[in-house]
N, C-alpha and C positions, 0 to 999 in steps of 0.2 A: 223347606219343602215347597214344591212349588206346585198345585194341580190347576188343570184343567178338564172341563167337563162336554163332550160331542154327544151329541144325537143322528145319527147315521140313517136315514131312511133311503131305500132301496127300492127302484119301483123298478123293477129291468122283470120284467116274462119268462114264464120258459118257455121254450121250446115242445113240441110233441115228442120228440127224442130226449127230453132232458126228462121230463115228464114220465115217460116210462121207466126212465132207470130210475128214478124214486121209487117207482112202484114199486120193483123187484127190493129194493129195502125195507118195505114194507112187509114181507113174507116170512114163512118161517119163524114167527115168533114164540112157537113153543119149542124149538130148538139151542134157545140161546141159552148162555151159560154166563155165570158172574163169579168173578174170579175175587178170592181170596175176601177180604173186608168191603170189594171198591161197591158202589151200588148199582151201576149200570152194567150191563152185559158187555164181555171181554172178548177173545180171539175175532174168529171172521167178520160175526156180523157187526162184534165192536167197531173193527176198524172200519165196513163199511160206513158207519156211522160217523167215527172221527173223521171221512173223505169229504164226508158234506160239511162237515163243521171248517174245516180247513179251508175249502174252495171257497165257504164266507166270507171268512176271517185273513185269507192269504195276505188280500195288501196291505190292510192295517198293522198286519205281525212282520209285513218284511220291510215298511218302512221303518218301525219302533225300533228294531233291532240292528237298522242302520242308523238313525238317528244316534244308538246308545254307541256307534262305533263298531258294528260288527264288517270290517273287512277282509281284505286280501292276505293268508297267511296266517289267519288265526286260529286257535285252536277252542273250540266250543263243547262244552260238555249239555245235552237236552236230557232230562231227571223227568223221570216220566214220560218220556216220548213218545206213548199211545202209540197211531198205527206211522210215525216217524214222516211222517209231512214236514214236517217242521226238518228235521234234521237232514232231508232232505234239499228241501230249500236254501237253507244255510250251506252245506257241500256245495250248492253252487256259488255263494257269495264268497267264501274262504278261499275257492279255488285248490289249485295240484298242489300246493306250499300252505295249506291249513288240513286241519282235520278237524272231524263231527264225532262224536261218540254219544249215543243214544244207549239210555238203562232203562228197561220197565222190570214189574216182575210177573206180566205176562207171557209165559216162556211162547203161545201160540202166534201171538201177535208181533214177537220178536224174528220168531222164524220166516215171516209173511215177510217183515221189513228186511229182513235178509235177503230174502229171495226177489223184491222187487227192486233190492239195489244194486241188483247182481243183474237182474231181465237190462236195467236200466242203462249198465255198462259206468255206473258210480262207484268209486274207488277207494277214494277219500272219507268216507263213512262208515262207522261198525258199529256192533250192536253188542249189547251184554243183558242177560235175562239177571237183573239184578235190583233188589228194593231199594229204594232208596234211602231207608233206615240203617243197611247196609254199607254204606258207600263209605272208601277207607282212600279217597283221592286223596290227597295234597300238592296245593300248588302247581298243579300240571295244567288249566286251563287261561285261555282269555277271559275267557266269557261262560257264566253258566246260567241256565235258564230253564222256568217248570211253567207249565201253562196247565192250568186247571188242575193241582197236585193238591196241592196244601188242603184245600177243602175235602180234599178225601183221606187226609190224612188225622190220626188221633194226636200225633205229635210233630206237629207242622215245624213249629219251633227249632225241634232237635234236627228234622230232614236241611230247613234252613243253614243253620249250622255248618252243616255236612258240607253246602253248596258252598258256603263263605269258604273254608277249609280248602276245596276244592279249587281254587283259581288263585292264580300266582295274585304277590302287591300288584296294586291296581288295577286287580282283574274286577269287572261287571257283574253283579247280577241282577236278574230280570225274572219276575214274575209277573205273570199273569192269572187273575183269577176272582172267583164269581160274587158279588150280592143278588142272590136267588131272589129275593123279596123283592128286588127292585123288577120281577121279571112283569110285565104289562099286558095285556089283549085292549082293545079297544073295535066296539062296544066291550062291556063287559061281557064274559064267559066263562059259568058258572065253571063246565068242564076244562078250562083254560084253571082257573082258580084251585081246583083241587087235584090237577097234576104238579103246580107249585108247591102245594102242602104237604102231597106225598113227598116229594121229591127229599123237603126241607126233613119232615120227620124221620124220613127212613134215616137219612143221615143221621141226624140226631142222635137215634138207638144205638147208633152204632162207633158215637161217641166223636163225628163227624162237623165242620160246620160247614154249611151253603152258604152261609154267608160271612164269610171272613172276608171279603174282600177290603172293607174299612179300617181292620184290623191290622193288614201289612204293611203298611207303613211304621206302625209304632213295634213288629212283630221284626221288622229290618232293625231299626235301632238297638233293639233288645241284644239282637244277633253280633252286633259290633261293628255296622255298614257304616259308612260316610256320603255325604252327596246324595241321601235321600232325595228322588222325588216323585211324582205321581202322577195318574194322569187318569178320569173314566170315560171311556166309551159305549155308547149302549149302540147296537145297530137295532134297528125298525123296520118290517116287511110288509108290505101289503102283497107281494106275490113273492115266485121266487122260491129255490131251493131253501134259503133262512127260512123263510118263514114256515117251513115243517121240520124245525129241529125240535119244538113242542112235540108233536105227532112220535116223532122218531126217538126221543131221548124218553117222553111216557113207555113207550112200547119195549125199548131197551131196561127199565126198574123196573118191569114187571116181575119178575122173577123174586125180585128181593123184596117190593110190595108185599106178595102173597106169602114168602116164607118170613117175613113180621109180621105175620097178621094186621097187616093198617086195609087190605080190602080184599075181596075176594073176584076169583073171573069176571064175573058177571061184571061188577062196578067198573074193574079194569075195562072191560070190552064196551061199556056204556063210555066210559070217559073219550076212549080212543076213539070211537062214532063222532061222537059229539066234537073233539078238536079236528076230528078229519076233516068234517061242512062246517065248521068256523074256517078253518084254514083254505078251503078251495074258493070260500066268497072273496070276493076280488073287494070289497066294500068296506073288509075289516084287516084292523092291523094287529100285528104281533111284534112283540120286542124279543130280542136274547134277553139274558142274566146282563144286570149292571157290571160290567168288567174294570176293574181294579187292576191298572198296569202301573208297577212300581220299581223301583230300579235304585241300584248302591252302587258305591267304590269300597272293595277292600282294601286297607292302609298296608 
C-alpha cells in the first residue's frame, strides 16, 4: 500500500455575491429534515449543503478519479451520491459512449438530481432511489465509488461488498471518507471543539463511525480487493466557502442532536454563534475532516 499525506490550505475570498448565497443556506434551519439513520439533514437544504462541499472538493475528486483511470466510455456506478455532483462530473469525463448511474435512499434528493440533469440537457446519467444495503449489481461497472458513505453506515463492510460485486474483473473501487477527529480550528475553539464531539457521538449512538477513515484500507482487503492504496488529504481555510462547512454541517445535525438528547436549542444556537465569529475572522483557520481516499482492483 502506498500513502501519502497533503495539507491543502486555501486562501482565495469570497466575493459579496458568493457571500450572500451562503447566507441563504444559512436559513430555514428548523425546517430541515434527516432522513432514515443518516445524521445530517437530507432532501433540499441537504443538497444545498453537499453544493458547497463539492465546489470544495471538485478538483481534488476529479483528479483522483482520473488518476484511478476514470475515462472515455466507461461505465461508473456513485453509492450514495447525495445531491449527484459527483455523478454529474463524471458524465462529463465518460462522455456519449459511458454511463453514470447514481443510488441514494433519499428518494427527495434523487428527484432534485433528476430534474437538474434533465434542466442540464445530461443524458448519459440516471438515478435510482435505492440503499445501498440493497444493491443486487453484478459486474456491470468500471468503476464504483462512495464519498463519505461508509461512516454513516452500520455495516460499511457488507455495502463494500456490494460495491466489489458490483464492477466487472478489473473493475476500480474508490472510496472516499472522513477521520472526524483529525477535524482542527486554530486558535483553539471551544465552540469549534464541541460541534466535532457532537457530530462524533451522534454517530456513535447510532452505531455509526466518523472516523473510519484509517480503517479502509484494512476494510478493502477484508473485502477481497487487490492493488490497495491510499492517500490523505486535509484542506485548510482561513476564508472561503470551506471554511463554513463547520457552520453548515453543525446546523445541518441539529435535528438529530436534539432528538438524542446530546444538547438542547439553546447549546445548539450558542454553538452556531460562536463558530459563526470564529469563521468570519480572517485571522483564524479551519480544517475539514482528515480524508482517507482509498482505492482496489477486483481480480
Amino acid at each position: 500500500m502506498v500513502a501519502t499525506f497533503a495539507v491543502l490550505i486555501d486562501t482565495i475570498g469570497d466575493s459579496i455575491g458568493r457571500f450572500v448565497s451562503m447566507l441563504y443556506l444559512f436559513c430555514n434551519s428548523f425546517s430541515m429534515k434527516t432522513t432514515g439513520n443518516y445524521i445530517i439533514a437530507g432532501g433540499e437544504e441537504g443538497k444545498k449543503r453537499l453544493e458547497v462541499l463539492s465546489e470544495v472538493l471538485y478538483p481534488y475528486e476529479t483528479a483522483l478519479l482520473q488518476q484511478q483511470g476514470l475515462s472515455n466510455g466507461m461505465s461508473f456506478l456513485d453509492v450514495g451520491c447525495g445531491g449527484g455532483h459527483i455523478s454529474l462530473m463524471v458524465a462529463g469525463i465518460v462522455g456519449d459512449t459511458g454511463h453514470v448511474t447514481g443510488i441514494d435512499f433519499d428518494k427527495d434528493i434523487i428527484e432534485l438530481n433528476r430534474k437538474e440533469a434533465i434542466e442540464q440537457g445530461i443524458t448519459n446519467v440516471s438515478y435510482e432511489e435505492l440503499s445501498a444495503y440493497d444493491m443486487k449489481y453484478a459486474s456491470e461497472f468500471n468503476m464504483a465509488y462512495a464519498r463519505f458513505l461508509l461512516s454513516h453506515l452500520t455495516d460499511p463492510l457488507g455495502v463494500l461488498k456490494n460495491m466489489v460485486a458490483s464492477v466487472k474483473s478489473g473493475g476500480r473501487i474508490i472510496v472516499e471518507d472522513i477521520h472526524f477527529i483529525g477535524h482542527f480550528s486554530f486558535p483553539e475553539c471551544k465552540a469549534f471543539d464541541d460541534y466535532v464531539s457532537l457530530f462524533t457521538t451522534a454517530a456513535l449512538q447510532r452505531r455509526q463511525n466518523a472516523n473510519i477513515g484509517p480503517a479502509l484500507p484494512s476494510l478493502f482487503a477484508e473485502a477481497g480487493l487487490d492493488n490497495i492504496g491510499f492517500d490523505v488529504i486535509q484542506p485548510v481555510f482561513s476564508k472561503g466557502n470551506g471554511k463554513w462547512m463547520a457552520y453548515i454541517t453543525m446546523d445541518k445535525i441539529r435535528d438529530a442532536v436534539k432528538a438524542q438528547g446530546l444538547a438542547n436549542e439553546v447549546t445548539i444556537q450558542r454553538i452556531l454563534n460562536e463558530i459563526e465569529t470564529f469563521t468570519k475572522d480572517d485571522t483564524t483557520i479551519i480544517s475539514l475532516p482528515r480524508f482517507f481516499r482509498v482505492w482496489g482492483t477486483k481480480e
